[in-house]
C-alpha positions as a printed Julia matrix, in Angstrom:
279×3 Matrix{Float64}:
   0.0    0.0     0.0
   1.51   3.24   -1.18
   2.18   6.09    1.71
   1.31   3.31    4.13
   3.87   4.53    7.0
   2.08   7.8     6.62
  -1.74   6.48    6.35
  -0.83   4.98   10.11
   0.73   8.4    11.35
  -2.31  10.23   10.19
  -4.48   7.62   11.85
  -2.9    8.12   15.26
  -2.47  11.96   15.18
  -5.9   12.48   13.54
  -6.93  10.63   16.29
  -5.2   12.77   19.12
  -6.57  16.0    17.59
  -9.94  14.74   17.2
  -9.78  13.99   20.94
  -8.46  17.42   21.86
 -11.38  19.16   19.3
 -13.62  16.95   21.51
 -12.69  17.9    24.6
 -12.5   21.89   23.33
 -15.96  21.54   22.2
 -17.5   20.13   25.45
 -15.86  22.25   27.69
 -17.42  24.93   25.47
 -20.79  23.38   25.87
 -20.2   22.66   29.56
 -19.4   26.84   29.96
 -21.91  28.22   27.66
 -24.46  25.52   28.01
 -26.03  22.59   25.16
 -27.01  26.01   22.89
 -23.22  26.84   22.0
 -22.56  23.34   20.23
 -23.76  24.12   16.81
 -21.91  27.31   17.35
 -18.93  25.92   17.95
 -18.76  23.48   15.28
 -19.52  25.79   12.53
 -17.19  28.44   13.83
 -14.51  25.79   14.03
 -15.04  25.33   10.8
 -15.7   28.45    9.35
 -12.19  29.37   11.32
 -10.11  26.84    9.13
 -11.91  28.05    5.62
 -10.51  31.44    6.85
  -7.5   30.34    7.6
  -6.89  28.4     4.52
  -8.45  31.07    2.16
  -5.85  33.71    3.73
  -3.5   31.91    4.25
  -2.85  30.9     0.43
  -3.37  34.89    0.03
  -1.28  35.87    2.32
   1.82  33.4     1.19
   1.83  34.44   -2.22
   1.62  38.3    -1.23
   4.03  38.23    1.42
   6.84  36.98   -1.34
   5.91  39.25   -4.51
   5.15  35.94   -6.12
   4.02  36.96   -9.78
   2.41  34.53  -12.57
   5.26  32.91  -14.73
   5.24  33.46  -18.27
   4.4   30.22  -20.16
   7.08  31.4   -23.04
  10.77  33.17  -23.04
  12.98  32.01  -20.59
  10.17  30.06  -18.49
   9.18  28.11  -21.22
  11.4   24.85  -20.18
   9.63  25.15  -16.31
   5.88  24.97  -17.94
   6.69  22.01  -20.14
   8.39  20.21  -17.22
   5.65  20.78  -14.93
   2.97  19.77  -17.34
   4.9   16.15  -17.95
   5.36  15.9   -13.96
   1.44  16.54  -13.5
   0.4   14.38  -16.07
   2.61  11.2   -15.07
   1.6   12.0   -10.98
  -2.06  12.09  -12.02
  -2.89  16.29  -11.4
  -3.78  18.9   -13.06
  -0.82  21.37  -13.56
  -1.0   24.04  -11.08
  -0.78  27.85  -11.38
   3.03  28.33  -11.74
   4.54  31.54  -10.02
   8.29  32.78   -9.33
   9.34  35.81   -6.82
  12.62  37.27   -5.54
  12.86  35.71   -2.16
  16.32  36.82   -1.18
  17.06  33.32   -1.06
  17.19  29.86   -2.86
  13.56  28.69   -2.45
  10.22  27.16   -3.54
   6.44  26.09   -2.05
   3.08  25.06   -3.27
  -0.26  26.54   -1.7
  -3.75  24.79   -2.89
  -4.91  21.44   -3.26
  -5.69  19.14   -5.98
  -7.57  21.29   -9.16
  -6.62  24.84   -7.27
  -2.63  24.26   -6.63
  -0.03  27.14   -7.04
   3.47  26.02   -7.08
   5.72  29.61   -5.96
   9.42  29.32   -7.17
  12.41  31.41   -6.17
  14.07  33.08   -9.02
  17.24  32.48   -7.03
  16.46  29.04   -7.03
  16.1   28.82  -10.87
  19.32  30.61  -11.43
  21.15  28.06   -9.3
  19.68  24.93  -10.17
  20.3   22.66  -13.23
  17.45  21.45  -14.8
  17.28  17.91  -13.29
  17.58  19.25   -9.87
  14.93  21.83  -10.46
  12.77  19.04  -12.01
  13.31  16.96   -8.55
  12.34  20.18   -6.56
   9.15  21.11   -8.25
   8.09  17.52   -8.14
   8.56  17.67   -4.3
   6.03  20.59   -4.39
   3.78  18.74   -6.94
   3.43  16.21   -5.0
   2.31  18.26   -1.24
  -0.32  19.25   -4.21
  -0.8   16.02   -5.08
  -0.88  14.21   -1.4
  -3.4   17.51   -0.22
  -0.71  18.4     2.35
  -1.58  21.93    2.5
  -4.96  21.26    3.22
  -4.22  18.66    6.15
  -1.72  21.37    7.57
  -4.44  24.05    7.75
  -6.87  21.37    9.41
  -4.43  20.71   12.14
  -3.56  24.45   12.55
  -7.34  25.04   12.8
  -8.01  22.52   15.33
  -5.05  23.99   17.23
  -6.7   27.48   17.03
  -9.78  26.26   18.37
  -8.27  24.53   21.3
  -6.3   27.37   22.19
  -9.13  29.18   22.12
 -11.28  27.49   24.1
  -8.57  26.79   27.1
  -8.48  30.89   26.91
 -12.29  31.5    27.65
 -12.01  28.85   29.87
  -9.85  30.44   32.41
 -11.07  33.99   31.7
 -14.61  32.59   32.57
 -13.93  30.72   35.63
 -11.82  33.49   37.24
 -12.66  37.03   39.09
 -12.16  39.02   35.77
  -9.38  40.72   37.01
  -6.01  41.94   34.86
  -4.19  38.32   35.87
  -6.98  35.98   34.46
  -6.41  37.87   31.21
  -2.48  36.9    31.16
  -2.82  33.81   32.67
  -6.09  32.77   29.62
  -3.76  34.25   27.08
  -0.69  31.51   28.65
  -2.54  28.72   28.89
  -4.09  29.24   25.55
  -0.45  29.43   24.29
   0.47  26.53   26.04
  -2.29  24.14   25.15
  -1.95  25.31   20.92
   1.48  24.75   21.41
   0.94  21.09   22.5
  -1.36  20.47   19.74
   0.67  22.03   17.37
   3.52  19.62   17.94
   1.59  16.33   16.47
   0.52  18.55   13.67
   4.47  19.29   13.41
   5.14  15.68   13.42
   2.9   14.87   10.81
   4.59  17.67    8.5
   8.23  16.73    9.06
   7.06  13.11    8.24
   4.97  14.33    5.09
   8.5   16.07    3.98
   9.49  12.69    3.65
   7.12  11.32    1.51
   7.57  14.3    -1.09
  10.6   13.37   -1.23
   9.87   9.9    -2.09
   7.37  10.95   -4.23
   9.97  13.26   -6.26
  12.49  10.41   -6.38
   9.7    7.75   -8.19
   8.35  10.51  -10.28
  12.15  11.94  -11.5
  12.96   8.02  -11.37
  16.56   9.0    -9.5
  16.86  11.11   -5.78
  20.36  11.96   -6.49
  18.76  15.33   -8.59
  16.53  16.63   -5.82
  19.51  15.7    -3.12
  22.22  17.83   -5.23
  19.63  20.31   -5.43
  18.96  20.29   -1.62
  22.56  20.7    -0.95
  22.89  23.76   -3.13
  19.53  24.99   -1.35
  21.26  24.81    2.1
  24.34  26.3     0.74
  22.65  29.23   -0.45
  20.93  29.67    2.56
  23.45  29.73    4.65
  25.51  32.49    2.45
  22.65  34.86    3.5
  21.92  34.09    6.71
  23.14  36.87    8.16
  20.52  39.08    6.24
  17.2   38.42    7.29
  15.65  36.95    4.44
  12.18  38.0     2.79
  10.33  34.88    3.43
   8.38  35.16    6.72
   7.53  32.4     9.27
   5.15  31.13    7.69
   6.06  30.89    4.24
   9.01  28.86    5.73
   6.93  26.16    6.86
   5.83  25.93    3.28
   9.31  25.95    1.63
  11.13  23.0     0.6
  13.74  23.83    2.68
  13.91  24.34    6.15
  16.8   25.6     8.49
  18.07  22.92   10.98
  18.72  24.1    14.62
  18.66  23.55   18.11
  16.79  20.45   19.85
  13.38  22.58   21.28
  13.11  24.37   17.66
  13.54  20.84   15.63
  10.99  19.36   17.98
   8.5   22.94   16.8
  10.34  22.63   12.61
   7.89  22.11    9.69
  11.22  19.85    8.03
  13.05  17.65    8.97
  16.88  17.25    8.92
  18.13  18.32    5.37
  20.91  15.96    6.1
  18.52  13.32    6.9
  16.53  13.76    4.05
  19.25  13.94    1.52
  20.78  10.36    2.99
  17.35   9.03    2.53
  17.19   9.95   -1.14
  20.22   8.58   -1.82
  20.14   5.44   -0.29
């Protein structure tokens, strides 16, 4: 069974979110009373359509990402994107480049609505067998609905986090220390959730990688290309680059650091995942 490692992982941390959404939307019911559940489900879910709808907005915007030509010197990227679509089974997405300030690329969307953003830095660097492997990566987040499953898990984050907030501002005195103490333990209990959701992403790296490798038919392309990616990163890490927190979560690359932020990264290891592609 293809993607069956991730099939279980999805199992076990869709349960575990499900059972935190549960328990936010009966402590809502059990504070506001029986009234509030119909409320709170369709506000949960009106929350992640929000979130999803401006969040694709707000990815694009935030890099300057423009629509790419389909002739001149973006004619080769069109044709090689239409070949990778057509042998992974999608229709080609919207194709888009932007100055980044560094080596880079991402897909927003899902399956029918995908936009694959890539880095004009990243074009000039890359030969055209590594840039094949990286857009396949992207094709295939498009491909697996990864975006969408991200902004599920971010949603039901939101929600619990929001919920654990009211909670505490509603069962205190109302004074000026229930406010920072809701606004902590909201933190706290998003940031829990949020690091199964995490998991799930690092993991889902993975498989896009995989996915790259069968679809390219080699991994050594989208390694190589990985290695120049980190390379290029690092030359400008001392200038703070143009893509923003959380267009970095959607990137194919993502900067490895210290134990607590690797256990709160959107990617895993690039070190890791370039050993796995070539093994």
């Amino acid at each position: 069974m293809r993607h069956f490692g991730l099939k279980v992982r999805m199992a076990i941390v869709g349960s575990i979110l499900f059972a935190f959404y549960a328990i936010a939307i009966l402590a809502a019911v059990a504070i506001w009373g029986t009234s509030v559940f119909p409320l709170a489900i369709l506000g949960s879910i009106l929350l992640v359509g929000f979130q999803y709808k401006v969040g694709k907005w707000a990815a694009l915007r935030s890099v300057g990402a423009e629509d790419m030509p389909e002739n001149g010197q973006y004619q080769h990227v069109h044709r090689m994107v239409e070949d990778l679509s057509r042998d992974m089974g999608i229709e080609k997405p919207r194709l888009m480049a932007a100055n980044m300030g560094v080596p880079n690329a991402f897909a927003v969307g899902r399956k029918g609505a995908g936009v694959v953003v890539v880095s004009t830095e990243l074009m000039s660097m890359l030969d055209d067998d590594e840039l094949e492997g990286v857009i396949a990566h992207e094709l295939s987040h498009i491909a697996n609905r990864d975006v969408v499953t991200m902004v599920v898990g971010q949603g039901i984050a939101s929600v619990v986090g929001i919920v654990a907030q009211w909670a505490v501002l509603l069962t205190g005195d109302n004074e000026l220390a229930d406010f920072f103490l809701a606004m902590i333990v909201g933190q706290i209990v998003q940031m829990i959730a949020m690091i199964f959701v995490l998991a799930i992403s690092r993991y889902r790296e993975f498989v896009a990688d995989a996915d790259a490798k069968r679809a390219i038919g080699s991994g050594d392309p989208l390694a190589r290309a990985l290695e120049k990616i980190q390379r290029g990163n690092q030359a400008v890490q001392e200038d703070r680059s143009q893509v923003d927190e959380q267009v970095s979560a959607l990137c194919i690359f993502g900067e490895d650091r210290s134990l607590i932020q690797k256990l709160f990264s959107t990617h895993p290891p690039t070190e890791e995942r370039i050993q796995r592609l070539r093994e």
